[in-house]
C-alpha positions as CSV (number, residue, x, y, z in Angstrom):
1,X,70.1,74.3,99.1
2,X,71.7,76.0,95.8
3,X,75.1,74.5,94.6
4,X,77.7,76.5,92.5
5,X,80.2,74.4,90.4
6,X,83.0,76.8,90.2
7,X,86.2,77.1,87.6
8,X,84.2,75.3,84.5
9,X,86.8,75.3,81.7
10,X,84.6,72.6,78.9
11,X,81.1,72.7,77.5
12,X,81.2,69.2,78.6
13,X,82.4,69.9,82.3
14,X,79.1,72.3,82.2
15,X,76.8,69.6,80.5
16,X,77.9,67.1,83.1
17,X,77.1,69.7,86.0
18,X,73.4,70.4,85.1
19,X,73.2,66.9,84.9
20,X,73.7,66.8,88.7
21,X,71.3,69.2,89.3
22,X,73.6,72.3,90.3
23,X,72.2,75.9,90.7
24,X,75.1,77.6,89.2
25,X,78.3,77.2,86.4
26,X,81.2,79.9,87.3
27,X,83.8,81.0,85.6
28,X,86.8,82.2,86.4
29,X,88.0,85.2,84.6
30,X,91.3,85.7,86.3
31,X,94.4,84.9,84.5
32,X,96.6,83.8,86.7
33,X,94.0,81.2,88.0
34,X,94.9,77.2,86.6
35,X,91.0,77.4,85.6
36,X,91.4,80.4,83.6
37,X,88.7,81.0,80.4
38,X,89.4,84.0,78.5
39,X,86.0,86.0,77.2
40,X,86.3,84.5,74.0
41,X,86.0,81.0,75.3
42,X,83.5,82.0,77.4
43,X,81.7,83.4,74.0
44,X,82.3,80.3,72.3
45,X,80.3,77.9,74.7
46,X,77.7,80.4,75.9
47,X,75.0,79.4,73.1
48,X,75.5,75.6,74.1
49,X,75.5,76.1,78.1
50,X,72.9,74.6,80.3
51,X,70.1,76.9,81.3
52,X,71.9,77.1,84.6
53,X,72.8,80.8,85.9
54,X,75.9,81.7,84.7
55,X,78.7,82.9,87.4
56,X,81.8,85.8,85.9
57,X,84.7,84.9,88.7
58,X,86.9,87.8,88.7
59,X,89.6,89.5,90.8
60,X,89.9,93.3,91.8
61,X,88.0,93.8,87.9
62,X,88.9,97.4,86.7
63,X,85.6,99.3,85.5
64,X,86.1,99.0,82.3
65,X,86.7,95.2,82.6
66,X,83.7,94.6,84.4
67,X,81.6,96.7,82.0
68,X,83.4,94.0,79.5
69,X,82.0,91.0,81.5
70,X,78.1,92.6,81.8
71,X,78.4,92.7,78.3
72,X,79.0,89.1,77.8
73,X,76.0,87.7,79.4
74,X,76.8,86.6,83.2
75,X,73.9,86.6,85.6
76,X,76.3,87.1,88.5
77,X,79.5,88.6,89.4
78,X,81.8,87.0,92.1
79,X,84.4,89.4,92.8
80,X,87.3,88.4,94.8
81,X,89.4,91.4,96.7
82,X,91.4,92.2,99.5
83,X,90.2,93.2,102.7
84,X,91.4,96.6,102.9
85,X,90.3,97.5,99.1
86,X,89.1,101.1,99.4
87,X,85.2,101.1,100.4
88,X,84.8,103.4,97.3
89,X,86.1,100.7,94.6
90,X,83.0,98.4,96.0
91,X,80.9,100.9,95.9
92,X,81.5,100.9,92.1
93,X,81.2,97.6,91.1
94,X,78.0,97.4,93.3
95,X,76.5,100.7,91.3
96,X,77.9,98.9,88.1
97,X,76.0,95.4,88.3
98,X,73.9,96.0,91.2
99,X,73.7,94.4,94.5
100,X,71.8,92.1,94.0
101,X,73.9,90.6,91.2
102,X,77.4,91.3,93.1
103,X,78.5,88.3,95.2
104,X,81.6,89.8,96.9
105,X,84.4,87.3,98.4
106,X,87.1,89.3,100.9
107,X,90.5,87.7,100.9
108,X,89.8,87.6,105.0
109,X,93.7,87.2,107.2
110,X,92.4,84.7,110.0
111,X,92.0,88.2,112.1
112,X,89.5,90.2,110.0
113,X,86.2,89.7,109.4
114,X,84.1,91.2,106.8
115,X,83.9,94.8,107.2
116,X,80.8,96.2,108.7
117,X,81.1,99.1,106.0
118,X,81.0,96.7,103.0
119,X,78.0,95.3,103.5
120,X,75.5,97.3,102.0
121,X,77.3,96.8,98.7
122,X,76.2,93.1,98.3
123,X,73.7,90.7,98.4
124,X,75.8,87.6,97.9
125,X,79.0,86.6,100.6
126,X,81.2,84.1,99.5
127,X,83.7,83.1,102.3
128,X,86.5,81.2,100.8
129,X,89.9,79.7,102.6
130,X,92.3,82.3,102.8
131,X,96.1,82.2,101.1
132,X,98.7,85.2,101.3
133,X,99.7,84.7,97.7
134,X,96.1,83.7,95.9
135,X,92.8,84.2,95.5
136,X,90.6,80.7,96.5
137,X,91.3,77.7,94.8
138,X,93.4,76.5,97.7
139,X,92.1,73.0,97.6
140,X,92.3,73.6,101.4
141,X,88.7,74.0,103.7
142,X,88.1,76.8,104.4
143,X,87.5,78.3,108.5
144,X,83.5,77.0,109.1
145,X,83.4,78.3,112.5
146,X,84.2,82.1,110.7
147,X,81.8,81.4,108.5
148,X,78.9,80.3,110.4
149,X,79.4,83.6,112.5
150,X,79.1,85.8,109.5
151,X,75.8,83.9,108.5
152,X,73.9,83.7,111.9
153,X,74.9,87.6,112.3
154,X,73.5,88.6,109.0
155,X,71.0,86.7,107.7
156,X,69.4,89.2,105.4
157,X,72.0,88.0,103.1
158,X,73.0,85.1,101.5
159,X,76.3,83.3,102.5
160,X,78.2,80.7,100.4
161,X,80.6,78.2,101.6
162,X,83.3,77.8,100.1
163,X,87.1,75.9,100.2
164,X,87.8,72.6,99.9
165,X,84.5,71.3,99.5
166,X,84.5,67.5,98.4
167,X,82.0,64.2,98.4
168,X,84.3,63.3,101.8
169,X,83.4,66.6,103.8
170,X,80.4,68.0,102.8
171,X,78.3,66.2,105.1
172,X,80.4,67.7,108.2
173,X,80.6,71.0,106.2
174,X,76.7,71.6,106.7
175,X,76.2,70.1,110.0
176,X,79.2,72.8,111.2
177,X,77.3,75.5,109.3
178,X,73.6,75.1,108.6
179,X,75.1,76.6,105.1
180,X,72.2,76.5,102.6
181,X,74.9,77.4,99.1
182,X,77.7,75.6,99.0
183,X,80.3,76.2,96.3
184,X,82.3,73.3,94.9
185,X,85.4,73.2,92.8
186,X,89.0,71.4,93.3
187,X,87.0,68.8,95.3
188,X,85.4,67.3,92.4
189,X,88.5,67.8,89.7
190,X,91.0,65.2,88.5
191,X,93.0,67.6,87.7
192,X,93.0,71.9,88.1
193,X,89.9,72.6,85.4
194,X,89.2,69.1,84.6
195,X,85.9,68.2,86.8
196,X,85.5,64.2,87.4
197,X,82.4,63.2,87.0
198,X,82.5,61.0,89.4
199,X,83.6,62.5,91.9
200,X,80.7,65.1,91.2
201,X,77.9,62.7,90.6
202,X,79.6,61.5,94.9
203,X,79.4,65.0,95.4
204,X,75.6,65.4,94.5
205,X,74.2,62.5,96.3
206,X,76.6,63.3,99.9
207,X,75.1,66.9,99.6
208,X,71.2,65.1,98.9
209,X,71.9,63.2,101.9
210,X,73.4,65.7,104.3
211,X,70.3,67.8,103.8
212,X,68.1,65.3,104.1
213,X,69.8,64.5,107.4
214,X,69.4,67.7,109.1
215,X,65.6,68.3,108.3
């Protein structure tokens, strides 16, 4: 099981993360997000981060922008688009950071699912609850039944739950999809970039014993 803590805004938000064991801090890079960090924050922490792998959580990233974000030191690159982006703008973030480093998330209509074509262009799949005017952060969970559809058809890659993830669901969340990355973010807030540690520390040991559950 690896855990993401998405839309980190504090050193101390981070600190308090590792604490609870999580695989991965993300950052969101977007500005219109409420959990916005600009590069220069980012900059300003990065030397007193957790040795956690470090997530760049960005939206339809021009090249030059992403080159930007390689620079700064993220092991990952979460990149959320729309469905019908041209297959050739994939193609070059993939070439620019690599497959295996490119977790792609599709803004998915209820209709679509992830197109076949797309595929090859990713390691990481992060299926997050769809809104017409935003990219994740909904707060709202997200369609498991899509998800664990994607997940059993292509299990040569990874798949990451996300959407409304919280210490009150989680334990449905992974008997409905065997999910085995889970990433967590308005669930555990007490307010939009503010984590609770509470909440979190609730979130760590429902996950522990959801898992342990369905061994």
């Amino acid at each position: 099981m690896r855990v993401k803590v998405c839309g980190l805004t504090s050193l101390v938000d981070a600190e308090d993360a590792d604490a609870c064991g999580v695989d991965y801090l993300g950052f969101n890079l977007y500005p219109k997000s409420p959990r916005f960090v600009t590069l220069a924050q980012y900059a300003a922490m990065r030397a007193r981060l957790p040795d956690r792998r470090k997530v760049a959580v960005c939206v339809e990233p021009s090249a030059a922008e992403l080159v930007t974000m390689t620079a700064a030191g993220f092991d990952y690159f979460q990149i959320h688009f729309r469905h019908d982006v041209p297959v050739e703008t994939v193609a070059a973030w993939a070439k620019l950071v690599g497959p295996e480093r490119l977790w792609l998330a599709p803004k998915l209509p209820p209709q679509f699912d992830v197109p076949a074509a797309l595929l090859p262009f990713a390691k990481g799949w992060l299926l997050d609850t769809f809104q017409v005017d935003g990219f994740g952060g909904s707060g709202r969970t997200s369609d498991w039944a899509k998800f664990g559809r994607h997940q059993a058809a292509y299990p040569e890659k990874f798949w990451m739950l996300s959407g409304g993830l919280s210490p009150e669901n989680i334990g449905a969340a992974l008997r409905a999809t065997q999910a085995s990355f889970v990433d967590v973010n308005s669930g555990i807030e007490s307010a939009p970039g503010v984590k609770d540690l509470e909440k979190l520390k609730r979130f760590a040991v429902q996950l522990r014993e959801a898992v342990q559950a369905l061994k």
